[in-house]
C-alpha positions in Angstrom: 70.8 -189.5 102.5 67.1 -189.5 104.2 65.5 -190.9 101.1 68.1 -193.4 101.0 67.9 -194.5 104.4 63.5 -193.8 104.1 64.0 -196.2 101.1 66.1 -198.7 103.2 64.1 -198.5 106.1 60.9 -199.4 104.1 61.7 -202.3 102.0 63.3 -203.6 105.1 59.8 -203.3 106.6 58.0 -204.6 103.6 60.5 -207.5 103.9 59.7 -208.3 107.6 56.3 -208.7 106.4 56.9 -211.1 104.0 58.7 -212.9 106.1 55.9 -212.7 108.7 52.8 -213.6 106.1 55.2 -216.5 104.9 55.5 -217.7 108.6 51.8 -217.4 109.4 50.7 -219.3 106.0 53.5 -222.2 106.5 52.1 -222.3 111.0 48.4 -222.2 109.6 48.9 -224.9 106.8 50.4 -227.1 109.2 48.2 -226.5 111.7 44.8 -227.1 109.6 46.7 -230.2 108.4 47.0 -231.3 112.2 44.1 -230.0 113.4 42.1 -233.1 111.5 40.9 -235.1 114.3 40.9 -238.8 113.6 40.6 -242.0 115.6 43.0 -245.3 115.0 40.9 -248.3 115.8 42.2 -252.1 116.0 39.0 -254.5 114.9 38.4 -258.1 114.5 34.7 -256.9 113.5 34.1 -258.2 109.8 34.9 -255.1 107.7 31.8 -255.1 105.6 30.3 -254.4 109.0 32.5 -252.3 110.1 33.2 -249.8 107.5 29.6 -248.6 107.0 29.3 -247.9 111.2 32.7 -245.7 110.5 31.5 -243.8 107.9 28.0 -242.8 109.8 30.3 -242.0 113.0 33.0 -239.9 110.8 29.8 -238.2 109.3 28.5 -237.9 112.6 31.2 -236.4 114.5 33.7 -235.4 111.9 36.1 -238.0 113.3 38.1 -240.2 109.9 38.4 -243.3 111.5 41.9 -245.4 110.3 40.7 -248.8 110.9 43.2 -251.7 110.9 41.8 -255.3 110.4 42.4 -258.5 111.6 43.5 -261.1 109.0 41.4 -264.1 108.6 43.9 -266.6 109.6 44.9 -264.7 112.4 41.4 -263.6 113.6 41.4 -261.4 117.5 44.4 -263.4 118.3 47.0 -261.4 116.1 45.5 -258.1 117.0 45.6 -258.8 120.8 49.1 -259.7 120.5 49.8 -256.5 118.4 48.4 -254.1 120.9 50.8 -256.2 123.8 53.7 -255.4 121.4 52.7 -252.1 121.6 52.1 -251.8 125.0 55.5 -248.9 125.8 54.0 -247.0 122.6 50.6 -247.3 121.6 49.6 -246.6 117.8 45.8 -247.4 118.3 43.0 -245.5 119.9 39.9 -248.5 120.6 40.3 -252.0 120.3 36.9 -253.0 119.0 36.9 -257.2 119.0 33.9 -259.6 117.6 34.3 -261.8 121.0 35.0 -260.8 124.9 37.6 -263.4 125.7 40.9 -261.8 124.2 39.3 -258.5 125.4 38.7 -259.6 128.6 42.9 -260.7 128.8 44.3 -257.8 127.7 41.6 -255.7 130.3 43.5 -258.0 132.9 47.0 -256.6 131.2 46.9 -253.0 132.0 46.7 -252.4 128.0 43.2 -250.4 128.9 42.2 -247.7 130.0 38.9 -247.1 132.4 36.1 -245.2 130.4 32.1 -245.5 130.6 30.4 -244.6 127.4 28.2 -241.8 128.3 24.9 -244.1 126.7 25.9 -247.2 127.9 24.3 -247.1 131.2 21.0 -249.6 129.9 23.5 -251.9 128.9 23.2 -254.9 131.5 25.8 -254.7 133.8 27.2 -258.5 133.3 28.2 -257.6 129.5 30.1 -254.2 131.0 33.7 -254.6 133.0 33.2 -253.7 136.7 36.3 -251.0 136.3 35.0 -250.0 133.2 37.9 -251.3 131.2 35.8 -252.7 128.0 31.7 -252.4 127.1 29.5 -255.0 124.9 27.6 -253.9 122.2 25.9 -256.6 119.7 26.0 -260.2 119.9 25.4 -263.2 118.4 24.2 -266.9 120.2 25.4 -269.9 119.1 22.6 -271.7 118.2 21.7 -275.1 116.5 20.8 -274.6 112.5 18.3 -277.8 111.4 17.4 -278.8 107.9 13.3 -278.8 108.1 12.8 -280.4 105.4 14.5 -284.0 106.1 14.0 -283.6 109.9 10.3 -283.1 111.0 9.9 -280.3 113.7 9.5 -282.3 116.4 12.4 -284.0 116.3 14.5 -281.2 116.3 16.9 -281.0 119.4 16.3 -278.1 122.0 19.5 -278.6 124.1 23.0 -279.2 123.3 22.6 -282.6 125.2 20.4 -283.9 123.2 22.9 -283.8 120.3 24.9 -286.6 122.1 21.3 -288.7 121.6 22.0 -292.5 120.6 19.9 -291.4 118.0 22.1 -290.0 115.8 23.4 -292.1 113.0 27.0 -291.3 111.8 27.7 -287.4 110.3 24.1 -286.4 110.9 25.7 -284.1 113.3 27.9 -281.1 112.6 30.3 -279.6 114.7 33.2 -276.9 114.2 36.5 -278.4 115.5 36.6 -276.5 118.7 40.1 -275.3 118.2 40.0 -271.7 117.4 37.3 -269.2 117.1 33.6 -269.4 119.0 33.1 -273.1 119.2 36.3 -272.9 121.8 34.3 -270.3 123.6 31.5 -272.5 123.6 34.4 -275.4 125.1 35.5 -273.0 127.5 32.0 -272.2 128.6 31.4 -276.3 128.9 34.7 -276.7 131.0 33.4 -273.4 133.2 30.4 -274.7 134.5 30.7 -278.6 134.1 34.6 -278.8 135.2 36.8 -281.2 132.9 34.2 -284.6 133.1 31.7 -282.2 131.4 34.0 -281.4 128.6 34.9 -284.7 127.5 31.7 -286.1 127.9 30.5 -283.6 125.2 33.4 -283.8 122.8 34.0 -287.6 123.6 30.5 -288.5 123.0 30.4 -286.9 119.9 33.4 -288.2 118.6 31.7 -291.9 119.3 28.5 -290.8 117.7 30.4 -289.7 114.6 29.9 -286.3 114.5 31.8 -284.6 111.3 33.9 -282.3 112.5 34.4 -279.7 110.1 36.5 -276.5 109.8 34.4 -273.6 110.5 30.8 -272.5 111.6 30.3 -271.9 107.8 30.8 -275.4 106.8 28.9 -276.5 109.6 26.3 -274.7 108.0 26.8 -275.7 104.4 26.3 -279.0 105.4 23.0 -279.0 107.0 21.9 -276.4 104.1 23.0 -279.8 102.0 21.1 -282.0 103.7 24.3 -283.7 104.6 24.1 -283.5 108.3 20.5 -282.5 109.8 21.7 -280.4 112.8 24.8 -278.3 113.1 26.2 -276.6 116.1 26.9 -273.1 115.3 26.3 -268.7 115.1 23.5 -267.3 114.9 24.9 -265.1 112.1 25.6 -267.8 109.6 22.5 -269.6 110.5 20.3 -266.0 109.1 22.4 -266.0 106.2 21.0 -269.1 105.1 17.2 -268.6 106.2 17.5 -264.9 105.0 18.6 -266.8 101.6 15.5 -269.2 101.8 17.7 -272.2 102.4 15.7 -275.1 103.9 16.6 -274.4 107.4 15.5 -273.0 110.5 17.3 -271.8 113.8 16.9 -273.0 117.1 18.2 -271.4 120.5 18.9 -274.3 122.6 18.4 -274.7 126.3 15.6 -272.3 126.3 13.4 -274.2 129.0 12.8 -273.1 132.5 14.8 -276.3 133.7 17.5 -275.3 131.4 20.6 -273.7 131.1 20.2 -271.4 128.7 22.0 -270.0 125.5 26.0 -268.5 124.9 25.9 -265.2 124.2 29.0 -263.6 122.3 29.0 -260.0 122.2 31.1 -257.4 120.7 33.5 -255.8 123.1 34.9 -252.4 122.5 37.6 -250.8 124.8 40.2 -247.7 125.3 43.2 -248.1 124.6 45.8 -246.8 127.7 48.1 -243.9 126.1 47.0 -243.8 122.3 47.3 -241.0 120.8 43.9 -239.8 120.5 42.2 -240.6 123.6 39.5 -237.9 123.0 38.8 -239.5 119.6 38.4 -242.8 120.9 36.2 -242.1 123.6 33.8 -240.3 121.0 33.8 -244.2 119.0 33.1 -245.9 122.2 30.4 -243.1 123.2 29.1 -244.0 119.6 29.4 -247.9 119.1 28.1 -248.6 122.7 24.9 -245.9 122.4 21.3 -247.5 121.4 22.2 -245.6 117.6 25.4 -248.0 117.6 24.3 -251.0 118.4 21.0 -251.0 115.8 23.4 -249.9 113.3 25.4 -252.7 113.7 23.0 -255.4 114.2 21.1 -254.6 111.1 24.2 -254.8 109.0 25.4 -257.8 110.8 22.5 -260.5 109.7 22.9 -262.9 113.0 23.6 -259.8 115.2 21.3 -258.3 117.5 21.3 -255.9 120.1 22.2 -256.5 123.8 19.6 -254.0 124.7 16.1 -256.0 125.1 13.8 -253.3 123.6 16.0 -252.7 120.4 16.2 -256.9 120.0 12.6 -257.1 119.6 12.6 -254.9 116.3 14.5 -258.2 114.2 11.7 -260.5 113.4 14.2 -263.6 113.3 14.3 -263.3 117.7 12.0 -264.9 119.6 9.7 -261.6 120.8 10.1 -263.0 125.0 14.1 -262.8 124.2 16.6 -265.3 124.4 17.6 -266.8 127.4 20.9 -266.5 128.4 23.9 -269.4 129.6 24.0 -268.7 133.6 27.6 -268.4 133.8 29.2 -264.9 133.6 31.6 -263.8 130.7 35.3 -263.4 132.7 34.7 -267.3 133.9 34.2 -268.3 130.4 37.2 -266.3 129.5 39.1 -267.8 132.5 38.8 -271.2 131.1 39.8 -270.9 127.9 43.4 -272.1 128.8 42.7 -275.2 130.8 39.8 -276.1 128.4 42.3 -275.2 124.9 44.9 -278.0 126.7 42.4 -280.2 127.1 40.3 -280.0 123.1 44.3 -279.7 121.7 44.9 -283.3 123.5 41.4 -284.7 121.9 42.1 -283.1 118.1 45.2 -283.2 117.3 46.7 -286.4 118.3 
C-alpha cells in the first residue's frame, strides 16, 4: 500500500513538472518572440534612401524597422490621409515625410505626439515645431538647372523673376505643372509672401512666354539635359543627378543676392505618432534620423540632399561653401497657403 501510494505520489510529481517545464518553454518562447523590439514607420522618403538609413539604425539599436511606403501616384498625400483614418487606432510609430506641408497639417490635427530628439537641439529652430510636434532633417532647394553649353554663363538667370524675361523665346523655359508635388510648394510660397497678384503674375507670365509645362521636376530636367529648353525650374536632387552624370548642365540657387529673397528650402520632416504602438521605438528613429549621424547619412545617399545643419553642408562639394540663402518666409505660412494657392493654380491648369 505505501509503495503504491510512494509510486503514485511520485509520478504525480514528475507529472507536475512536466507540466511546469512545458508551461515555462511555451511563456518563454512567446515571450522571446514578443520581446523583439521593432518600430512601424509611414514614409514618403524614396525607398532606395530610406532602406539603407533603416538598416544602419536596426544595426545600431537593434530596432527592425517595418517601413511602409508611399506609392508614386499617391505620393505624402495618401499616407497623410492613412494616418487620419487611423487616428482611433494607430498602426504606425513615426511619420517620416520628404516635404513639411502635409506634416505640418496633420501636427495641426492632434495625430502627433510632442517629442524633442535628444540631438536635435543645433537644428535651427524655424525647421523644428514650436510644441515639438515634428523635426527637419535633410533638404533639398529648388533651384534653376541651365544647359551651359547652349546658354553662355552670363546669361544665366539668378532669380525666379528673371525667368518671366521678354527674352525668352517660346519652350526655352521649363516648368513642372504646379499641381501636385514641390512646384505647388513653391506656388504656395509665391501666394504666401506676394498675396494672389504675385501668383498669377508668375504663372500668367509664363504661360504668355510659352513656357512648356511638363509633368514632373524630372522632365523638367530631361529637357534642359536635351537642350530642348535652356533653364528649368526645379530640385536640387534631380538637378545632381544630371551634373553627377556629366550631363551638360550646371545648378544655380536663385535669389541669392543681398537685395534678394532668397531660396525654398524643403526639408524632410519626421514626427511621433500619438498612441502607436511602440512609442519607445519611435522615439529611438526620431533620436536617430534627426542626430548629425542621421542627417549625413541621408544626405549622402540622397544626391540633391544636404544637411540642415550648416557645418555638415559644407562637406558636399556641389554647395556653395558660404551656404545657401534661404526664402524669408517661415515653413507653417507656406503650408498655410497651400489651399488658397491649389484653388487658384487648379483654375489656371485645368480649364
Amino acid at each position: 500500500m505505501n509503495d503504491t501510494t510512494d509510486t503514485m505520489q511520485f509520478k504525480f510529481h514528475i507529472r507536475c513538472i512536466l507540466a511546469f517545464l512545458a508551461c515555462f518553454m511555451i511563456i518563454f518562447t512567446s515571450g522571446c518572440g514578443s520581446a523583439e523590439k521593432e518600430v512601424i514607420v509611414y514614409t514618403s522618403v524614396d525607398q532606395p534612401f530610406a532602406e539603407p538609413v533603416f538598416k544602419a539604425f536596426s544595426e545600431k539599436t537593434g530596432i527592425r524597422v517595418r517601413p511602409v511606403f508611399d506609392t508614386e501616384a499617391a505620393k505624402t498625400v495618401g499616407l497623410a490621409n492613412r494616418l487620419r483614418a487611423e487616428v482611433a487606432a494607430p498602426r504606425a510609430d513615426v511619420f517620416w515625410s520628404s516635404e513639411f506641408s502635409h506634416t505640418i497639417r496633420l501636427a495641426r490635427e492632434n495625430i502627433f505626439a510632442p517629442y524633442r530628439p535628444k540631438q536635435a537641439e543645433d537644428i535651427p529652430a524655424h525647421f523644428r515645431d514650436a510644441q515639438n510636434l515634428w523635426t527637419g532633417s535633410g533638404q533639398r532647394a529648388r533651384v534653376l538647372i541651365v544647359n551651359k553649353t547652349k546658354l553662355p554663363a552670363e546669361e544665366w538667370p539668378k532669380s525666379l523673376n528673371e525667368l518671366l524675361d521678354e527674352k525668352w523665346q517660346p519652350e526655352q523655359i521649363t516648368v513642372a505643372r504646379p499641381l501636385f508635388g514641390t512646384t505647388n510648394t513653391q506656388a504656395s510660397a509665391i501666394f504666401a509672401r506676394e498675396g494672389e497678384e504675385g501668383l498669377r503674375n508668375f504663372f500668367e507670365t509664363l504661360k504668355q512666354r510659352q513656357a512648356a509645362f511638363v509633368d514632373g521636376n524630372a522632365s523638367t530636367r530631361d529637357r534642359v539635359v536635351a537642350g530642348t529648353s535652356l533653364v528649368g525650374l526645379t530640385d536640387s536632387d534631380d538637378a545632381v543627378v544630371a551634373i553627377k552624370r556629366g550631363d551638360p548642365v550646371a545648378m544655380v540657387f536663385p535669389d541669392q543676392g543681398d537685395d534678394q529673397i532668397g531660396t525654398l528650402l524643403i526639408p524632410n520632416t519626421a514626427a511621433l505618432i500619438k498612441n502607436g504602438p511602440n512609442p519607445d521605438q519611435g522615439k529611438a528613429f526620431l533620436d536617430y534620423i534627426t542626430s548629425s549621424e542621421g542627417e549625413l547619412m541621408l544626405t549622402r545617399l540622397g544626391e540633391g540632399f544636404f544637411p540642415i545643419r550648416r557645418n555638415l553642408a559644407t562637406q558636399l562639394e556641389w554647395l556653395p561653401q558660404t551656404g545657401v540663402k534661404e526664402l524669408q518666409i517661415s515653413l507653417p505660412e507656406v503650408a498655410d497657403a497651400i489651399a488658397s494657392a491649389s484653388l487658384i493654380i487648379n483654375a489656371m491648369f485645368l480649364q
